[in-house]
N, C-alpha and C positions, 0 to 999 in steps of 0.2 A: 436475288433470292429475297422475297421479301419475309418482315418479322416484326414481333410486337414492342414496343416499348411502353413501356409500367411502370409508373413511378407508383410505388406501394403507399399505402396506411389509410388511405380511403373508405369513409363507408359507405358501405352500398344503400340504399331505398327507395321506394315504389312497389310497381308492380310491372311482371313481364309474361308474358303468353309463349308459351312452349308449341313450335312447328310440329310439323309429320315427322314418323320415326324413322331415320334411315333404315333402322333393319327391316321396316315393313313394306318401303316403299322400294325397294330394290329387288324384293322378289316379287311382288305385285305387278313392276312395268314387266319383268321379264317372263309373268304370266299373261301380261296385256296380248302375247302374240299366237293362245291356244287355241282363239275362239275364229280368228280370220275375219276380227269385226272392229267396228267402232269402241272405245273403252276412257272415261273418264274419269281421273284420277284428281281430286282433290286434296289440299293440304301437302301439298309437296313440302319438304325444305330444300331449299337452294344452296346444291352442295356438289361438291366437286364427283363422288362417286354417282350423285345423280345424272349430272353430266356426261361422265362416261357412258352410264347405261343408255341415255337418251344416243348417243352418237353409234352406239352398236347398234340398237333397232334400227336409225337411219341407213347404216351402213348396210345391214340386209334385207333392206328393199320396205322397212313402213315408213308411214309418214306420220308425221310429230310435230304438234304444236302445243302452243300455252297458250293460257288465256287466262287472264291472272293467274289465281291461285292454282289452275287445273293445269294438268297433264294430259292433251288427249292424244292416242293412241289409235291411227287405225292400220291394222296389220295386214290385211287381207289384198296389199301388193307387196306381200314377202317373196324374195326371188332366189333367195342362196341359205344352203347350211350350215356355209364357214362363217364363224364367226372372227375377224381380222383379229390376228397375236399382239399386235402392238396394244390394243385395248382390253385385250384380257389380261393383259399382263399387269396393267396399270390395277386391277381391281378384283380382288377373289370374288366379288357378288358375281360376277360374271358368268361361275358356276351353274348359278341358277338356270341358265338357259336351255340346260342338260335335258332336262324335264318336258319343258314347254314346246321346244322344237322336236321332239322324239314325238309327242301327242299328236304334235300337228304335219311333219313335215315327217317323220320314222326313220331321221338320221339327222348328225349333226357331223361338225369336222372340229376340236375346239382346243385351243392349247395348254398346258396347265395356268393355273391362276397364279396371278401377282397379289399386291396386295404388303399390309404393315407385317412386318418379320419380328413377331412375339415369340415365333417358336413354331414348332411343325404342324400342320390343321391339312391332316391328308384328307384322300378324298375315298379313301377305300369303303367306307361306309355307304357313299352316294352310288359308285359303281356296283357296290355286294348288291344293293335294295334292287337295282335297272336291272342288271344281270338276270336275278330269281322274278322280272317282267319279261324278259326273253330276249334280253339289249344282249349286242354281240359288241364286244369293244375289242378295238385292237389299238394297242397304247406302242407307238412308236416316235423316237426323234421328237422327244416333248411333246406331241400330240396325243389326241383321243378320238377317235373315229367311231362312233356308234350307228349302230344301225337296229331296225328290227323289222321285220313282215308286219309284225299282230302284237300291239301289247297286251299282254295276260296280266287279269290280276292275279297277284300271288300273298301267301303268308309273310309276311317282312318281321323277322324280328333284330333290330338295333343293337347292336353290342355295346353303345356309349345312346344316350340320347342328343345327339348331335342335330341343332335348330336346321342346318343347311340339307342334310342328308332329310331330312321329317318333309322339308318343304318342296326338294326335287321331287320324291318319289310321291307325293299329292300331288303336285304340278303333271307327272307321268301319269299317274293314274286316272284321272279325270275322265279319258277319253278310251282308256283302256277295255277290255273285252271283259265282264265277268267284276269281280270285287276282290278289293285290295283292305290287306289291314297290315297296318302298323303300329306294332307293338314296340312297349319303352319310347316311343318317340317323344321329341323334346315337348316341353310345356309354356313355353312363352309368349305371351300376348301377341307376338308378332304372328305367331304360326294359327290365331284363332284368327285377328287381321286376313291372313290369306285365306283364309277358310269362309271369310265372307264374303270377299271379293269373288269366290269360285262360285259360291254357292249361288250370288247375286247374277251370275253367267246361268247358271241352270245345271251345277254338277252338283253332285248327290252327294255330301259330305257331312260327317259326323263325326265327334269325337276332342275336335281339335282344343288344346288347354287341359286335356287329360294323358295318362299314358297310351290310351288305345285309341288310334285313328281309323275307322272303316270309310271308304271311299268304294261306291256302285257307279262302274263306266259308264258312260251315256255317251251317243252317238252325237251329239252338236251340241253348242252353247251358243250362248246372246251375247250380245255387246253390254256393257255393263254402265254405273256411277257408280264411286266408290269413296268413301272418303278414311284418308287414312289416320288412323292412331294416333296420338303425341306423344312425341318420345321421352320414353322414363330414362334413359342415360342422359339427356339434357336437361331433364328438369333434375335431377339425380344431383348433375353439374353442379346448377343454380344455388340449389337449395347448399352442399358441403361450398359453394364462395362465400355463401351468406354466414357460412358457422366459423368460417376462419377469419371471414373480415369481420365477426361479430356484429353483423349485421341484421336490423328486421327488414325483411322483404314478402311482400307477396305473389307466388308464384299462379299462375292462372290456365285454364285448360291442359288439365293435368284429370289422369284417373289413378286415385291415390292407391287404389287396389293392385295397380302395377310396379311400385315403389316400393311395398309394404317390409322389405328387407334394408332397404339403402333406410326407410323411416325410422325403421327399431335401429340401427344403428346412430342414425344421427340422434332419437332420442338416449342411448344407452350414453353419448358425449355429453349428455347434459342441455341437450336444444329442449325447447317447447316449441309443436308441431299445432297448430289449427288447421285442422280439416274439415272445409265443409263444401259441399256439390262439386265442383272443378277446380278448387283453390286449396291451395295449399300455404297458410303464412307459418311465417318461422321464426322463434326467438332465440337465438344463441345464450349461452350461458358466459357470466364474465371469464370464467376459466376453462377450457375442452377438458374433458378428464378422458385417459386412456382407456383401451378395450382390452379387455383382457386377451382377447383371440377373436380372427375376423380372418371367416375361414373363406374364399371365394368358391360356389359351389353351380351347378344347374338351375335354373328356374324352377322355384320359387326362392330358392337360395339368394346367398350376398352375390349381385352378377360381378365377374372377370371386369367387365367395363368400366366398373366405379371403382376399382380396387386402388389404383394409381391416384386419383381423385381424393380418394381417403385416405391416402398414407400420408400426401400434405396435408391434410387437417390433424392427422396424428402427432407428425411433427411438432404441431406447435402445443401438443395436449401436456397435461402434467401428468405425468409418468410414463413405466414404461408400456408399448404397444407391441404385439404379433402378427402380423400379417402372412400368412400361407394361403399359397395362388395353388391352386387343384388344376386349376383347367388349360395353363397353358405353360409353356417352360421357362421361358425367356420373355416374360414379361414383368421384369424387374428395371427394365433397364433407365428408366425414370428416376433411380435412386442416387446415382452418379451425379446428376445434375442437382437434386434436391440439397443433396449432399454438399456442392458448389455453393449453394444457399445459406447452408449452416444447419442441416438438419443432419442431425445424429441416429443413422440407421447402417446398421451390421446384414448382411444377406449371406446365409445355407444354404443352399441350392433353392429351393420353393418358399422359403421361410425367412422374410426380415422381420428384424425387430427391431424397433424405431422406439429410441428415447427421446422426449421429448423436449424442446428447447423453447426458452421464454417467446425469443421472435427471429424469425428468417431473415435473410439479407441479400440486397437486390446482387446480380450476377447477369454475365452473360451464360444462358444454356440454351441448349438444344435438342427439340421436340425429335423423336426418335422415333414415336409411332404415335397414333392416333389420342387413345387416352391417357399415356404418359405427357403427351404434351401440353393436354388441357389443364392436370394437373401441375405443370410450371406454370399455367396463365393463375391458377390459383394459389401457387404460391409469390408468384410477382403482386397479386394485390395485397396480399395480407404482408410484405416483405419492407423494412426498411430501406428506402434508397429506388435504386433504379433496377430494372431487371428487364434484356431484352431476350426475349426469345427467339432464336431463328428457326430453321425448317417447317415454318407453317403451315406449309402446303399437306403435311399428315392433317395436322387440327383441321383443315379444311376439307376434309374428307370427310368429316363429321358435324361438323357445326356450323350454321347459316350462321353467319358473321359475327363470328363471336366478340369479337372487341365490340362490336354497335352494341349488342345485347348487354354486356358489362355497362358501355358508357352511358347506355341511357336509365343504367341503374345508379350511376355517380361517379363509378372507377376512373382516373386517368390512365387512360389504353389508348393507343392508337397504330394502327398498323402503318408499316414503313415497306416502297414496294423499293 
């Protein structure tokens, strides 16, 4: 199993360029297969749930290459509607594919999703949306079997604004009979991403980064270029290692308008923020000072994804901090290990409160989910001593190789296979 080893107190400096967003490039491949065409996918980051997704299109008959930075996609020798368990299991994006194979193929066979265990992320939402399109689902022995004649558009209104449920039922509708809307649907940069990607095919889409999404069916689409987003939870990352290792760094290909909540918070710690065109530099303050409350909410809110990220910066703040998680139930589990560290945080069901201690201290912990774990990589630099992390292979669901990106900031990282 391989893991990190950190010898902490390091500062970081330069500058580092922020990839593609996984949340965008994960339902983007798996609307690669709507159009039955060619499709070119720029900006990928190279990452473990990428790979997954690439290995399912293979698996049901497209062909898939790279070519440097690109992704290309051509669908149009798709042969099957099962998508193989062992792969879905490994990764909830996989979901997505609900959508895209219903437009094009008007059944799928799929099993429930895998994926980091933060707590429960049903799917009742994505089914309620298909359903009121005319999907006939029959949920048996872990599977989902959908089927339909004619998708209709329909009225969708959203009970949670749910990013995953927003982007299936665009993904279904595209090709749909008639006009679909959806209403409350979520509002993050990643759901306008796919909105470009569609529209760049030839579907008639509007709305997306608001609450109301209208989508007008059309009968075919194009094969597309597309280039994806830069992911504001890595750049998110970067910026909270730079404020615990008191560090200046400049972060680069970044749209600071998708950040604008992780920014107010890191200025509320006391950072200085320059922003200017794609760049993002940042000045730490010699002391963190605490937040009073740091509530994690829906887009444009503080995102669930930074929250773990910034409870080790909290740690090391002077005074005391609140952290209450809205979005997911069991996503605390980060705190145990932090805690191994020397950080002084109490958890109430949804709600720690993390007092803050002069300096952390290296340990062995262990990465539990995705963004819990990146936050031990961030507290392993800021941490006196040594700190190895194991189970990496979460962190690696998300981050193009995150130790290189630290080391070529200055950090001593290096991963152990």
């Amino acid at each position: 199993m391989s893991k990190y080893l950190i010898n902490g107190g390091n500062k970081l400096s330069g500058k580092i360029g922020i990839s593609g967003a996984k949340n965008s490039v994960l339902p983007i491949l798996a609307a690669s297969i709507i159009n039955g065409k060619e499709n070119i996918i720029i900006g990928y980051p190279n990452l473990r749930d990428v790979e997954t997704m690439i290995e399912i299109l293979l698996s049901i008959g497209c062909k898939v290459k790279r070519d440097s930075d690109c992704i290309i996609v051509n669908s149009e020798s798709l042969n099957t509607c099962e998508i193989p368990e062992h792969l879905v299991r490994e990764m909830r994006s996989s979901i997505f594919l609900m959508g895209p194979m219903l437009g094009r193929c008007k059944k799928i066979k799929i099993s429930y999703p895998g994926g980091c265990e933060i707590g429960p992320r049903p799917i009742d939402l994505h089914l309620k949306g298909l359903k009121e399109m005319g999907v006939n689902i029959i949920e048996a022995h872990g599977f989902l079997e959908c089927s339909v004649e004619k998708l209709k558009g329909a009225e969708i209104h959203l009970d949670y604004p749910s990013v995953g449920a927003t982007e299936n039922i665009m993904m279904a509708a595209v090709l749909a009979e008639g006009k679909t809307v959806i209403r409350n649907a979520a509002k993050e940069p990643e759901i306008l991403d796919l909105q470009d990607f569609l529209t760049g095919m030839g579907a008639k889409i509007e709305g997306a980064g608001t609450s109301i999404i209208q989508i007008e069916g059309v009968k075919s689409l194009n094969g597309v270029q597309h280039k994806i987003i830069p992911d504001r939870i890595v750049a998110g990352t970067i910026l909270t290692a730079a404020a615990i290792t008191k560090s200046e760094i400049m972060v680069e290909n970044v749209i600071a308008d998708h950040l604008v909540s992780t920014i107010a918070k890191l200025k509320e710690v006391g950072c200085q923020l320059n922003i200017k065109n794609n760049q993002i530099k940042i000045k730490p303050p010699k002391v963190i000072k605490s937040v009073e409350i740091l509530r994690t909410l829906p887009y444009p809110g503080f995102p669930t994804d930074m929250q773990a990220q910034f409870m080790a910066l909290l740690s090391t703040a002077n005074g005391t901090s609140i952290v209450t998680e809205t979005i997911f139930e069991n996503r605390f589990k980060h705190t145990e290990e932090l805690v191994r560290m020397g950080a002084k945080i109490k958890v109430d069901g949804r709600v720690a409160v993390i007092k803050g201690v002069k300096k952390l201290t290296g340990a062995n912990v262990s990465a539990n989910d995705l963004r819990g774990g990146a936050a031990l990589v961030l507290a392993g630099l800021a941490a006196e001593g040594t700190t190895i992390v194991d189970n990496i292979h979460h962190i690696e669901r998300g981050y193009d190789n995150l130790d290189i990106m630290f080391k070529n900031l200055g950090a001593d990282i290096k991963r152990i296979d």
